[in-house]
C-alpha positions as protocol buffer text, in pm:
chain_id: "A"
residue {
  index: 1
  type: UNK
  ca { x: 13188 y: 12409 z: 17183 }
}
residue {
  index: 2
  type: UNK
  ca { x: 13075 y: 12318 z: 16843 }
}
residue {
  index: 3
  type: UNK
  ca { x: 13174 y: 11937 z: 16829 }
}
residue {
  index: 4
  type: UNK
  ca { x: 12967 y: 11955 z: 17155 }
}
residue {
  index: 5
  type: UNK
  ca { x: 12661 y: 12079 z: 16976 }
}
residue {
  index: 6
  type: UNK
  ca { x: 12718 y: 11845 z: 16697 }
}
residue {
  index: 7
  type: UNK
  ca { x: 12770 y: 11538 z: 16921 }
}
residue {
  index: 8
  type: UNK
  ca { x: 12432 y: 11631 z: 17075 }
}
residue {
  index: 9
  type: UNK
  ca { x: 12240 y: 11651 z: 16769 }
}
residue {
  index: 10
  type: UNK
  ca { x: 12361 y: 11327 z: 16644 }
}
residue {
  index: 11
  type: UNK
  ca { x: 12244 y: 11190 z: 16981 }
}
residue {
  index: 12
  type: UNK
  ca { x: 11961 y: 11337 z: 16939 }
}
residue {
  index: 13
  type: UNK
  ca { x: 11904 y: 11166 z: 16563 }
}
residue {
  index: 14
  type: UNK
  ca { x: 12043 y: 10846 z: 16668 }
}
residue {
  index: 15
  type: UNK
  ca { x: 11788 y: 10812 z: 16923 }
}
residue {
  index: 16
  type: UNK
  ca { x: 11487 y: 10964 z: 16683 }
}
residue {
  index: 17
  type: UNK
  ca { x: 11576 y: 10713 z: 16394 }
}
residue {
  index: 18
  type: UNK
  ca { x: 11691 y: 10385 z: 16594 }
}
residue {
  index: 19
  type: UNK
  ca { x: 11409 y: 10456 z: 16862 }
}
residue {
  index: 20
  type: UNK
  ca { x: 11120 y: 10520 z: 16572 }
}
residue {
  index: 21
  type: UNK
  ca { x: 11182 y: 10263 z: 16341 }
}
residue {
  index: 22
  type: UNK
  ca { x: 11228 y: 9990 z: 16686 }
}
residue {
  index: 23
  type: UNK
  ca { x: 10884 y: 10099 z: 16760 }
}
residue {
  index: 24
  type: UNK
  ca { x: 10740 y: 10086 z: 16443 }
}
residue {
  index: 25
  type: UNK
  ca { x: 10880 y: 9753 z: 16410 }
}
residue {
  index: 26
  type: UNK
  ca { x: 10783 y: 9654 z: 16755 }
}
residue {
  index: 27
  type: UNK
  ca { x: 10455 y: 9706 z: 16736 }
}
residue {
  index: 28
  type: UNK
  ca { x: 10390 y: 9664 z: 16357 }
}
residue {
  index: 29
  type: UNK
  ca { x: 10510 y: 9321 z: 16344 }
}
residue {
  index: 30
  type: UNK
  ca { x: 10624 y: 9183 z: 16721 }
}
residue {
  index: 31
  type: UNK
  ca { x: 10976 y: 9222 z: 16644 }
}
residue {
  index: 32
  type: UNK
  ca { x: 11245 y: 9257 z: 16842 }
}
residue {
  index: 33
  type: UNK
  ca { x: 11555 y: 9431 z: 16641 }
}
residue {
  index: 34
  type: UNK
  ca { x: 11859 y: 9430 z: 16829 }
}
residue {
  index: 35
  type: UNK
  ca { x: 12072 y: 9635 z: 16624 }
}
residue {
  index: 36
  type: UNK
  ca { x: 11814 y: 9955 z: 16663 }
}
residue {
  index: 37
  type: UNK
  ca { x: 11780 y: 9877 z: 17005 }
}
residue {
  index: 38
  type: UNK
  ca { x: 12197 y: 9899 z: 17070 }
}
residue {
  index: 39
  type: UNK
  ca { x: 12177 y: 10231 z: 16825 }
}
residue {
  index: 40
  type: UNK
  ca { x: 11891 y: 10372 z: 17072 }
}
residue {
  index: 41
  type: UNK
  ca { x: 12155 y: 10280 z: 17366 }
}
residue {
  index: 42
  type: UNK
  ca { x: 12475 y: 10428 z: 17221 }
}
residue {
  index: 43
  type: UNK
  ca { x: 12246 y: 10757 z: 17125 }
}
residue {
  index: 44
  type: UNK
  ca { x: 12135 y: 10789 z: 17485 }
}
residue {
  index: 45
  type: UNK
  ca { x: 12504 y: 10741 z: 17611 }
}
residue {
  index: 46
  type: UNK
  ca { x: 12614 y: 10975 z: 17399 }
}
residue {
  index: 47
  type: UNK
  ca { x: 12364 y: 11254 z: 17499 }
}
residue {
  index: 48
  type: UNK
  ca { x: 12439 y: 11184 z: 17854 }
}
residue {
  index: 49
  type: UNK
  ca { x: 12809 y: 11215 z: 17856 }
}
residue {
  index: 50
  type: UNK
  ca { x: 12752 y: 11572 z: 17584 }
}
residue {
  index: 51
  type: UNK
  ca { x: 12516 y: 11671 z: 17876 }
}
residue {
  index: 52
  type: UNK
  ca { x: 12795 y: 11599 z: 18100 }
}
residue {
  index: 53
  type: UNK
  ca { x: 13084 y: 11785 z: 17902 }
}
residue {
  index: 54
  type: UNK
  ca { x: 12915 y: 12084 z: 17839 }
}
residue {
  index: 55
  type: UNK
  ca { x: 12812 y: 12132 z: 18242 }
}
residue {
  index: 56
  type: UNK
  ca { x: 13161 y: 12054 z: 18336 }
}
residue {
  index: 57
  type: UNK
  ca { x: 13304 y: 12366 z: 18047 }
}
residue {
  index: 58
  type: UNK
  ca { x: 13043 y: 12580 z: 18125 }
}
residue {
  index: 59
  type: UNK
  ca { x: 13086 y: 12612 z: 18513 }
}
């Protein structure tokens, strides 16, 4: 279960740094980054197939 807690937090920082620093970015300067928004993507996939894993071991 620990690579399961680990792939969660990094989910969780992937989405924290890509998402912040897209918004900042967004609304600082009207820019659309598309590298930060496919890091916010992979981050969310990630936490939703961790979310996933650990339901289907825990049952």
């Amino acid at each position: 279960m620990k690579i399961n807690q680990f792939l969660i937090r990094l989910s969780y920082m992937m989405i924290i740094i890509f998402g912040g620093v897209f918004t900042i970015r967004y609304f600082r300067m009207n820019e659309l980054l598309l590298d930060q928004l496919i890091g916010v993507f992979i981050g969310a996939i990630l936490l939703i197939v961790s979310l996933l894993w650990r339901r289907k071991y825990m049952l």
